[in-house]
Backbone atoms as SQL, in Angstrom:
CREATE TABLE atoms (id INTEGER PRIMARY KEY, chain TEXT, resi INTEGER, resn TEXT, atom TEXT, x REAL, y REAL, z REAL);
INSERT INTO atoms VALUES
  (1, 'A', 1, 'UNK', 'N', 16.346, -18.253, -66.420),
  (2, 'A', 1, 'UNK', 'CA', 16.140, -16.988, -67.101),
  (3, 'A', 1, 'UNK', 'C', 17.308, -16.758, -68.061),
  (4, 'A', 2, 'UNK', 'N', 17.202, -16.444, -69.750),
  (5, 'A', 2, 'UNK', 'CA', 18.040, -16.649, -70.329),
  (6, 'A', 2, 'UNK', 'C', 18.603, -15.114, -69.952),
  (7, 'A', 3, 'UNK', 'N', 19.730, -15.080, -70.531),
  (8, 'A', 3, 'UNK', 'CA', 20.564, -13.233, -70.139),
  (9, 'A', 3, 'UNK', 'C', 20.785, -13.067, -71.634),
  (10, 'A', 4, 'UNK', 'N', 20.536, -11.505, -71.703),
  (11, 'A', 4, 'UNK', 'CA', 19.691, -10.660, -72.942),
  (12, 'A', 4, 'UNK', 'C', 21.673, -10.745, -73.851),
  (13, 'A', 5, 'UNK', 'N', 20.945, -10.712, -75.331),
  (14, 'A', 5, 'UNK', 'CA', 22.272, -10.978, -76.109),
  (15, 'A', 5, 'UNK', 'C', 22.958, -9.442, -76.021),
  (16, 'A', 6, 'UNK', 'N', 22.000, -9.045, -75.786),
  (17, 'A', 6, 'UNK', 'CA', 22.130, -7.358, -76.226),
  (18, 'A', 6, 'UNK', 'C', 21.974, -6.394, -75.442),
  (19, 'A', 7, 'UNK', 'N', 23.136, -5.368, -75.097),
  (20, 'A', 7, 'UNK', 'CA', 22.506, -4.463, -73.730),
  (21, 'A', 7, 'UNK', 'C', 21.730, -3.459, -74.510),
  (22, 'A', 8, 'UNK', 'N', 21.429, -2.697, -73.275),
  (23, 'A', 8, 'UNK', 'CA', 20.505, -1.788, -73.669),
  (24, 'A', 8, 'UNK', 'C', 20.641, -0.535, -74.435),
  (25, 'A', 9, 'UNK', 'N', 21.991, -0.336, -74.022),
  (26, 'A', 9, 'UNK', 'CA', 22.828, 0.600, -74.899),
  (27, 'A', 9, 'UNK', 'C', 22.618, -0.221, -76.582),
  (28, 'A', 10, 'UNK', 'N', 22.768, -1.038, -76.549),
  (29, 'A', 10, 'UNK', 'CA', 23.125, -1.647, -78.099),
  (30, 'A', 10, 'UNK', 'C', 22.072, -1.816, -78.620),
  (31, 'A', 11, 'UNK', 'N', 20.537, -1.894, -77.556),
  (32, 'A', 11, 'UNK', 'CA', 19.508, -1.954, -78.551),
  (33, 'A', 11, 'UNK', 'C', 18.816, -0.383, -78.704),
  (34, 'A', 12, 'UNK', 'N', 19.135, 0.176, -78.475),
  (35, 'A', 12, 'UNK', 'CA', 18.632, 1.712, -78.108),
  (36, 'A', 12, 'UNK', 'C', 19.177, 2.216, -79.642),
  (37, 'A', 13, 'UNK', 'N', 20.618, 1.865, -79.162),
  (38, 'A', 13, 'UNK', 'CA', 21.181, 2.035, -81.054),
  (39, 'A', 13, 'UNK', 'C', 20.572, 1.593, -82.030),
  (40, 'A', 14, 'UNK', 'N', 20.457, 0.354, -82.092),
  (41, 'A', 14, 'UNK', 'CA', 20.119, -0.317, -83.082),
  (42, 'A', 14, 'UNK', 'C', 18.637, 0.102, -83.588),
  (43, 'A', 15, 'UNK', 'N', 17.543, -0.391, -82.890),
  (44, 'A', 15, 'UNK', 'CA', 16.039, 0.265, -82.737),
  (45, 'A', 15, 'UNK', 'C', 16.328, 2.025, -83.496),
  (46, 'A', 16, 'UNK', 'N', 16.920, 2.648, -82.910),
  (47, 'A', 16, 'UNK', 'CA', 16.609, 4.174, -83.542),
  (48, 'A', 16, 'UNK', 'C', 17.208, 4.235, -85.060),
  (49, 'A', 17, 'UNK', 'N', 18.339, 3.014, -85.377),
  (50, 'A', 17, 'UNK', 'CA', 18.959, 3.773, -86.491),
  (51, 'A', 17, 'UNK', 'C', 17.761, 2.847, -87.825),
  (52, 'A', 18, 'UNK', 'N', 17.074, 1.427, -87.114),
  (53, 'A', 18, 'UNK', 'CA', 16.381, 0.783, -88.259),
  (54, 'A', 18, 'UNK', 'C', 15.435, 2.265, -88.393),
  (55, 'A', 19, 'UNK', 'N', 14.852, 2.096, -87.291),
  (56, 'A', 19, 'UNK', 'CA', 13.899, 3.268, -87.268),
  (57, 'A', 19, 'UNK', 'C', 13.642, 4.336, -88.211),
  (58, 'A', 20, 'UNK', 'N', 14.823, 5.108, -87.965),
  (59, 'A', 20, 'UNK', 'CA', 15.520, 6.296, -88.726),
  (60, 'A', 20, 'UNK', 'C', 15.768, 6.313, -90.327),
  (61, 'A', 21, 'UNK', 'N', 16.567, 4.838, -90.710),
  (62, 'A', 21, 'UNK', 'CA', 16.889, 4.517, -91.988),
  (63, 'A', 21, 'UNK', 'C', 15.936, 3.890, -92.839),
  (64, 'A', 22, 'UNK', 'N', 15.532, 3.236, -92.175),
  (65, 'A', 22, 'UNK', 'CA', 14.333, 1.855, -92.892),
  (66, 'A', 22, 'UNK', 'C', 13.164, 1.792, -92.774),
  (67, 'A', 23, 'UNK', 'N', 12.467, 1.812, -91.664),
  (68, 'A', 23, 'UNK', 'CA', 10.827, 1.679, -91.101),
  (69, 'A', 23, 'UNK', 'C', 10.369, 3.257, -91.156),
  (70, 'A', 24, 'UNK', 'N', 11.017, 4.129, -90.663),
  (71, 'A', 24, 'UNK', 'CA', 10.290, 5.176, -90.496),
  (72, 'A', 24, 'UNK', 'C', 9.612, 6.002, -91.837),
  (73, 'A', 25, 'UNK', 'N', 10.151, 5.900, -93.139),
  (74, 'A', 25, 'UNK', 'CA', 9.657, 6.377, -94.167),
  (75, 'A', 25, 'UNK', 'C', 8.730, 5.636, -94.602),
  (76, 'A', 26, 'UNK', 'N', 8.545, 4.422, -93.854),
  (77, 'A', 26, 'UNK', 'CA', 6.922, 3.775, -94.086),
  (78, 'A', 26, 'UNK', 'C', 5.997, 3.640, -93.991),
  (79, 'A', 27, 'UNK', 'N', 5.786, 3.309, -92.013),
  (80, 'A', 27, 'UNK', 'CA', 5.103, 4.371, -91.426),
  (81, 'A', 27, 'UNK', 'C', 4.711, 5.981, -90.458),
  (82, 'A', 28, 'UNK', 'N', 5.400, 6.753, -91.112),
  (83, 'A', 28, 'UNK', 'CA', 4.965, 7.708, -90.203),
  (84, 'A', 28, 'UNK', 'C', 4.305, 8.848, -91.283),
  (85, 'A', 29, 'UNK', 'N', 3.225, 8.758, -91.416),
  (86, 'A', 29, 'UNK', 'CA', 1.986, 9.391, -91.801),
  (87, 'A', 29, 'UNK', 'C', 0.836, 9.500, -91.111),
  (88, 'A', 30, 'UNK', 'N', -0.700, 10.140, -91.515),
  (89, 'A', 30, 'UNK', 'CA', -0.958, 11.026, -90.464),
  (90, 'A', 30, 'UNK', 'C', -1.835, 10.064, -89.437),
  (91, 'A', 31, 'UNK', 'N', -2.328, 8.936, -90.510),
  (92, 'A', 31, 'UNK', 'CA', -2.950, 7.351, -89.389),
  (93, 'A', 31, 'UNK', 'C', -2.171, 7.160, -88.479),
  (94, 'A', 32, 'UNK', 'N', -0.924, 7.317, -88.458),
  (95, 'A', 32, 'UNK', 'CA', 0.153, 6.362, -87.576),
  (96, 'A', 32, 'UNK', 'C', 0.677, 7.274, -86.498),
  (97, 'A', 33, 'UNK', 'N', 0.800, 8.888, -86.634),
  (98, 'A', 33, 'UNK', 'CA', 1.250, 9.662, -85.730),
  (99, 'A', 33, 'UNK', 'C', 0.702, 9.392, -84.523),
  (100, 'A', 34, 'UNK', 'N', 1.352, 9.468, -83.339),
  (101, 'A', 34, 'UNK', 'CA', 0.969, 8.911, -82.215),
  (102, 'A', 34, 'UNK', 'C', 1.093, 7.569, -81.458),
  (103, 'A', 35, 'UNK', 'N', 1.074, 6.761, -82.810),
  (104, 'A', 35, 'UNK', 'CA', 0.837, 5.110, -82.193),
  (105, 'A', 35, 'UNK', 'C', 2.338, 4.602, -81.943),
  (106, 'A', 36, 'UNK', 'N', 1.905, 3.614, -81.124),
  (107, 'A', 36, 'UNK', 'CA', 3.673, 3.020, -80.428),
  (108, 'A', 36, 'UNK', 'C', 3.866, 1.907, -81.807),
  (109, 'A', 37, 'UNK', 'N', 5.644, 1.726, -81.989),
  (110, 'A', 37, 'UNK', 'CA', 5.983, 0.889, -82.790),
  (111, 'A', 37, 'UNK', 'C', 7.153, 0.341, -81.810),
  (112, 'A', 38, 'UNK', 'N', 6.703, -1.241, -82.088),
  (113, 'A', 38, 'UNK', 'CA', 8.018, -2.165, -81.032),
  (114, 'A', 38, 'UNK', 'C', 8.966, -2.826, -82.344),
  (115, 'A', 39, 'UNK', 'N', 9.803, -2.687, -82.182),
  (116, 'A', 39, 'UNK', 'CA', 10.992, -3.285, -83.206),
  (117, 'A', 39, 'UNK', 'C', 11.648, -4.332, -82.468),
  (118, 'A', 40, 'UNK', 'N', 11.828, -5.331, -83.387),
  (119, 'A', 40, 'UNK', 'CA', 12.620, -6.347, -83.204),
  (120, 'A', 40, 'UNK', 'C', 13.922, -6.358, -83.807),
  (121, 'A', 41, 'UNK', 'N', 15.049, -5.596, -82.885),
  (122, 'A', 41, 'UNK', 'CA', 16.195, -5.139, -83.378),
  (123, 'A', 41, 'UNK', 'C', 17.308, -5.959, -84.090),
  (124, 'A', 42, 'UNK', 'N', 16.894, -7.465, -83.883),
  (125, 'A', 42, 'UNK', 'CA', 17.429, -8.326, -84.622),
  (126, 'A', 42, 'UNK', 'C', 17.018, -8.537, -86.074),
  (127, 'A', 43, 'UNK', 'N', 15.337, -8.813, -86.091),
  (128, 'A', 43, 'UNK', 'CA', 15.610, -9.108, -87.649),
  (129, 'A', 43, 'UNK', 'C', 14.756, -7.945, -88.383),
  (130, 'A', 44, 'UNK', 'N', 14.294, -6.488, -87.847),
  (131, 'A', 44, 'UNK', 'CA', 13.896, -5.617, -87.905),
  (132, 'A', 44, 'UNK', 'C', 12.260, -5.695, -88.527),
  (133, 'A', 45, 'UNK', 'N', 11.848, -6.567, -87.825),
  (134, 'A', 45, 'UNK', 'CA', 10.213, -6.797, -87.352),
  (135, 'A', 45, 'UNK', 'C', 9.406, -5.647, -86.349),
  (136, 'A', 46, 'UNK', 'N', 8.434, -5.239, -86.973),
  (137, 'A', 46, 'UNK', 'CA', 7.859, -4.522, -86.242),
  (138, 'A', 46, 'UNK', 'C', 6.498, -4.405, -86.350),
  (139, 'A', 47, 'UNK', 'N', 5.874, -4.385, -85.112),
  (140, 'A', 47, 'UNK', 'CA', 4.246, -3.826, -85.407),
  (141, 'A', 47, 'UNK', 'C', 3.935, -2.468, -84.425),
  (142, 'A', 48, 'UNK', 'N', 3.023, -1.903, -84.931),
  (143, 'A', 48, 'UNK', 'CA', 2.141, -0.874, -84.816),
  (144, 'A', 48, 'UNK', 'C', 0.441, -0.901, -83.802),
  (145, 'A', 49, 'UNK', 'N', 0.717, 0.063, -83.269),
  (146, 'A', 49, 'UNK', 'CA', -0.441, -0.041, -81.995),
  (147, 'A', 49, 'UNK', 'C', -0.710, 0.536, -81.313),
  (148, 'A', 50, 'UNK', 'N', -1.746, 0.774, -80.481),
  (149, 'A', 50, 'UNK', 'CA', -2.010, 1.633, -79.534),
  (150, 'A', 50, 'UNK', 'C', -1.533, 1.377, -78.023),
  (151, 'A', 51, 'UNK', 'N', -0.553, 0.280, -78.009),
  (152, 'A', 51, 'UNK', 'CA', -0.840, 0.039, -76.775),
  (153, 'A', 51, 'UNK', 'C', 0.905, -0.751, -76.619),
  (154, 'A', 52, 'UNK', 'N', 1.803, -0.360, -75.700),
  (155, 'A', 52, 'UNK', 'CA', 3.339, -0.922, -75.376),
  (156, 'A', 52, 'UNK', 'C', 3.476, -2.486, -75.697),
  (157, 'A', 53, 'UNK', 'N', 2.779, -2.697, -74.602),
  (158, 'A', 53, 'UNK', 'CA', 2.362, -4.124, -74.176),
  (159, 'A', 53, 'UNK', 'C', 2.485, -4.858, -75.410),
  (160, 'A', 54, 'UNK', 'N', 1.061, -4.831, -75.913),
  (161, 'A', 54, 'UNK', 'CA', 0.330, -5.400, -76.813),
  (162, 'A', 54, 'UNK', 'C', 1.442, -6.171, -77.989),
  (163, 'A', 55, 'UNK', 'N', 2.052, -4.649, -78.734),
  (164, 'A', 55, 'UNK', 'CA', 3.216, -4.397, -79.671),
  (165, 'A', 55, 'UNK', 'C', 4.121, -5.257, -79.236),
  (166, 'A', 56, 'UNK', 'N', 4.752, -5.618, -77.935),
  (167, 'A', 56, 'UNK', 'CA', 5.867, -5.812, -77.930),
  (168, 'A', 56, 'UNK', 'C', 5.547, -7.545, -77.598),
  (169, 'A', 57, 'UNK', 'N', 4.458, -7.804, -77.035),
  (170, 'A', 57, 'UNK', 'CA', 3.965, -9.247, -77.189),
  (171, 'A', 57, 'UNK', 'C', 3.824, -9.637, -78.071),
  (172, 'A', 58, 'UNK', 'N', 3.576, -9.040, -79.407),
  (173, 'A', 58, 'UNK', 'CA', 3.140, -9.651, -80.680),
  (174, 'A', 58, 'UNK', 'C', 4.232, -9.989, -81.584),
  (175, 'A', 59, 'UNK', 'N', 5.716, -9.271, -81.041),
  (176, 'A', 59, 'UNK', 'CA', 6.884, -9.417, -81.240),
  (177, 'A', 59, 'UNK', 'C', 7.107, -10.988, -80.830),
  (178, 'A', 60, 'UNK', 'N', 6.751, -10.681, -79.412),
  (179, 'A', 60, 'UNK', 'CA', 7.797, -12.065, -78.630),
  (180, 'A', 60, 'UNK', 'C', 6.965, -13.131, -79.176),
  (181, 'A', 61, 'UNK', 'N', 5.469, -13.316, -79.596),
  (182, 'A', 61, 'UNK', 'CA', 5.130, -14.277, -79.822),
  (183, 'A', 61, 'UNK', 'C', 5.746, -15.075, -81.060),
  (184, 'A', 62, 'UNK', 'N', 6.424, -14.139, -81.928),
  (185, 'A', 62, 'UNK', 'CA', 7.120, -14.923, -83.018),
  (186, 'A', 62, 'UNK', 'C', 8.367, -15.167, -82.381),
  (187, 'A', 63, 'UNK', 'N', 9.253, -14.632, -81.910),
  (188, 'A', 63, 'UNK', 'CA', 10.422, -14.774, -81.615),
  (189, 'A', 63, 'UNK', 'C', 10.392, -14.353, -79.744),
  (190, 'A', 64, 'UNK', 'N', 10.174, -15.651, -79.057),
  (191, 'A', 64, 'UNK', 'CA', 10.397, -15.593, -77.348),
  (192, 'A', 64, 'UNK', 'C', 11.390, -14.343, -76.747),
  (193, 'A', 65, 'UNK', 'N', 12.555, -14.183, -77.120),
  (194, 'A', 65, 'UNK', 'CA', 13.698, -13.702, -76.405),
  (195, 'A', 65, 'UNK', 'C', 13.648, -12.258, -77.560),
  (196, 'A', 66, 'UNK', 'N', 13.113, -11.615, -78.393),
  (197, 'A', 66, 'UNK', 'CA', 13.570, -10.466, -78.897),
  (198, 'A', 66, 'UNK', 'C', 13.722, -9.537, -78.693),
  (199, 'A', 67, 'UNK', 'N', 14.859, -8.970, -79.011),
  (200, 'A', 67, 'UNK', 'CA', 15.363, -7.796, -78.237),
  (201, 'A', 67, 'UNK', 'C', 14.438, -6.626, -78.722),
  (202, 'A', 68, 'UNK', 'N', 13.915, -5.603, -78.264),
  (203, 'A', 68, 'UNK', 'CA', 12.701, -4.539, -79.052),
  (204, 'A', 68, 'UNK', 'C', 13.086, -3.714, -78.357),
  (205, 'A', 69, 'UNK', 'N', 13.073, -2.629, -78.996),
  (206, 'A', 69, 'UNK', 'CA', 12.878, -0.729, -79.057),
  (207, 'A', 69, 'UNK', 'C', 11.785, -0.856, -79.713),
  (208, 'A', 70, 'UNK', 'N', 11.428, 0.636, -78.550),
  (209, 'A', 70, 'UNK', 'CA', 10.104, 1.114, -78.679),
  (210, 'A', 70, 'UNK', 'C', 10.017, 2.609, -79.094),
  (211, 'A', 71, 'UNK', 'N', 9.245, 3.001, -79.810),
  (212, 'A', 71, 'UNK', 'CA', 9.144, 4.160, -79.793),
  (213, 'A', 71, 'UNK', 'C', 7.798, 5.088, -80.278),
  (214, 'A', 72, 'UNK', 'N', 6.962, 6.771, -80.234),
  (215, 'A', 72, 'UNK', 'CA', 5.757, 6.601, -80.398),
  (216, 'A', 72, 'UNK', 'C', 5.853, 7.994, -81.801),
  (217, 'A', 73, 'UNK', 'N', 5.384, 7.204, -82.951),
  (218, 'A', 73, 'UNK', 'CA', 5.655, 7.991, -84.286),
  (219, 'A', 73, 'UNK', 'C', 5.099, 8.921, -83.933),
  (220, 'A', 74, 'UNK', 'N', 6.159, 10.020, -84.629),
  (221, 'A', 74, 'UNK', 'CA', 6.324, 11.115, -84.824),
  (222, 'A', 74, 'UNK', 'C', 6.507, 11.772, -83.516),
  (223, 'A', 75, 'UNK', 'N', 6.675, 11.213, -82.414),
  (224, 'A', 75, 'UNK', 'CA', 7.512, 11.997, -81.209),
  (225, 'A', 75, 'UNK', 'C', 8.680, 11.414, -80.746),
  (226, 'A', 76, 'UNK', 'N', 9.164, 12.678, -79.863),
  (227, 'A', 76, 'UNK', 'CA', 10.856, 12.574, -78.747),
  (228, 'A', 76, 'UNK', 'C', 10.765, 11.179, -78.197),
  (229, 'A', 77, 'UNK', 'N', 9.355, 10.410, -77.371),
  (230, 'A', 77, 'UNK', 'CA', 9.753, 9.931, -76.772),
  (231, 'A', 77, 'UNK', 'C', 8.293, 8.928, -76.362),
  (232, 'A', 78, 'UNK', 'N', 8.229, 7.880, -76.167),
  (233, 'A', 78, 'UNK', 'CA', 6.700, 7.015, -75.825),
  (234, 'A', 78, 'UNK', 'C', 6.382, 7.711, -74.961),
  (235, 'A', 79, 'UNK', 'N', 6.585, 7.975, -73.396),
  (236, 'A', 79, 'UNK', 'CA', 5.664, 8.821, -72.495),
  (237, 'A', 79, 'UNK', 'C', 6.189, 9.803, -72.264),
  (238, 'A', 80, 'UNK', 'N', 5.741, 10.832, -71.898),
  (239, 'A', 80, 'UNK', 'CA', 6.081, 11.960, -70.607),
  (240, 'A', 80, 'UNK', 'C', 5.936, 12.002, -69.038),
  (241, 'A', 81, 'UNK', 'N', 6.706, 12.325, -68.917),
  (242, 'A', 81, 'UNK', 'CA', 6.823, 12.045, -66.900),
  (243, 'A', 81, 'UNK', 'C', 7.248, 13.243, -66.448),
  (244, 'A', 82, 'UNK', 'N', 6.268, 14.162, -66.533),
  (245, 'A', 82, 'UNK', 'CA', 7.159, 15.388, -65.496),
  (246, 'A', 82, 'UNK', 'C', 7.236, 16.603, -67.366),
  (247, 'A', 83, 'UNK', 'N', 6.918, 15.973, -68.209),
  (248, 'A', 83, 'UNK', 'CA', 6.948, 17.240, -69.170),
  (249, 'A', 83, 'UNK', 'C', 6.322, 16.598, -70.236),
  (250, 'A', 84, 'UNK', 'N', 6.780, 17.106, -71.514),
  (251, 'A', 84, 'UNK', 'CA', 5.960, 17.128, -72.832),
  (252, 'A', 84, 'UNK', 'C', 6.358, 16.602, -73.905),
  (253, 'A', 85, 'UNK', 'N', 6.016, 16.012, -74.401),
  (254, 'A', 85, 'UNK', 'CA', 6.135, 14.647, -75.844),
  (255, 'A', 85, 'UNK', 'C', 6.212, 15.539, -76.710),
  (256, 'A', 86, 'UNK', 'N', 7.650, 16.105, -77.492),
  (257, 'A', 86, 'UNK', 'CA', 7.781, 16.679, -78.206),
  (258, 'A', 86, 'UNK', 'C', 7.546, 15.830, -79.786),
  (259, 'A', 87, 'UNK', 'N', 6.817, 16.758, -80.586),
  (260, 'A', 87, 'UNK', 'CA', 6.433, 16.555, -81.630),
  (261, 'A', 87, 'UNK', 'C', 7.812, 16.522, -83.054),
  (262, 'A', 88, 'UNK', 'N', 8.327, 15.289, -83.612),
  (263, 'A', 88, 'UNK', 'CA', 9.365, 15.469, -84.769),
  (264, 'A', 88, 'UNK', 'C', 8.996, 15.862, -86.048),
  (265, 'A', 89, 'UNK', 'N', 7.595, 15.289, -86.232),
  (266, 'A', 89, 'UNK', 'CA', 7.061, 15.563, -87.814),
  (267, 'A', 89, 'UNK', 'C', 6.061, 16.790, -87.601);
């Protein structure tokens, strides 16, 4: 089992600031609100989807080991557990 280049702290960073700076003024419009986006915090690859899994497999299939943040456009947070998916846009 290889051991991750990147902790989780460092991809949490990384993932929110591509996010924030780069990807997010691309897609987050009104098709995309809602859907999960997995980032590949290394070479800032990402796809779009309805589904965690799916997104973040379609990652690894190009690149095995990539480190990915997740997150679900235009909200706080991919799920809720105990409260409510606050709305950003």
């Amino acid at each position: 089992m290889p051991y991750p280049k990147l902790s989780g702290e460092e991809i949490t960073k990384r993932g929110k600031k591509l996010y924030e700076n780069n990807i997010r003024p691309l897609v987050e419009n009104t098709e995309n609100i809602g859907k999960i986006i997995s980032i590949n915090v290394e070479t800032g690859e990402y796809e779009i989807g309805d589904d965690l899994i799916i997104t973040s497999r379609q990652l690894q299939a190009k690149q095995a080991d990539a480190p990915i943040w997740a997150g679900r456009i235009g909200f706080n947070a991919v799920y809720a557990v105990g409260g409510t998916l606050i709305r950003t846009t």
